[in-house]
Steps between C-alpha positions, in 0.01 A plus 500: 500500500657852426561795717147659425323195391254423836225240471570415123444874402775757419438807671670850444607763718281805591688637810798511671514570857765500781332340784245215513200735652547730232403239252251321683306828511561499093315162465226662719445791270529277156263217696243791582548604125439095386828429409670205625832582645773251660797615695839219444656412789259583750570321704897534513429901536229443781817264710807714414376876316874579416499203261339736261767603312640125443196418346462805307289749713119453586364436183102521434431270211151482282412296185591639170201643373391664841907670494354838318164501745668441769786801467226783433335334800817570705589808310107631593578390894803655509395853401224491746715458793714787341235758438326388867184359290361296770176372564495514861372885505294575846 
């Protein structure tokens, strides 16, 4: 099985974080979104976090034909939390 082959299915990568909860908060956001999102190595990161960059950082991997979806998902996320667009007005 290759690097980003998991289950039988390649997968591509849509992020690249530096620390494990970083990432898992990606697959939250493309899951909400209804994109299917794996992180490799989960569960080396989640026993020893500074194994990240021996396996190539925190990586945030989705099928191929979700990969363009799934970066204007992040892409839309990320601006919100950098203009302060949140939905939790009082």
């Amino acid at each position: 099985m290759s690097e980003t082959e998991i289950a039988g299915r390649d997968w591509v990568e849509a992020a690249s974080c530096t620390w494990l909860h970083e990432a898992q908060l990606l697959v939250s956001v493309l899951g909400a979104a209804g994109i299917r999102a794996v992180i490799p190595n989960v569960h080396i990161l989640a026993v020893q976090p500074l194994y990240a960059n021996l396996v190539g950082g925190v990586r945030v991997l989705v099928p191929p034909d979700d990969l363009a979806r799934a970066r204007e998902v992040l892409a839309a996320a990320n601006a919100g939390q950098e203009t302060g667009d949140h939905d939790d007005a009082v």
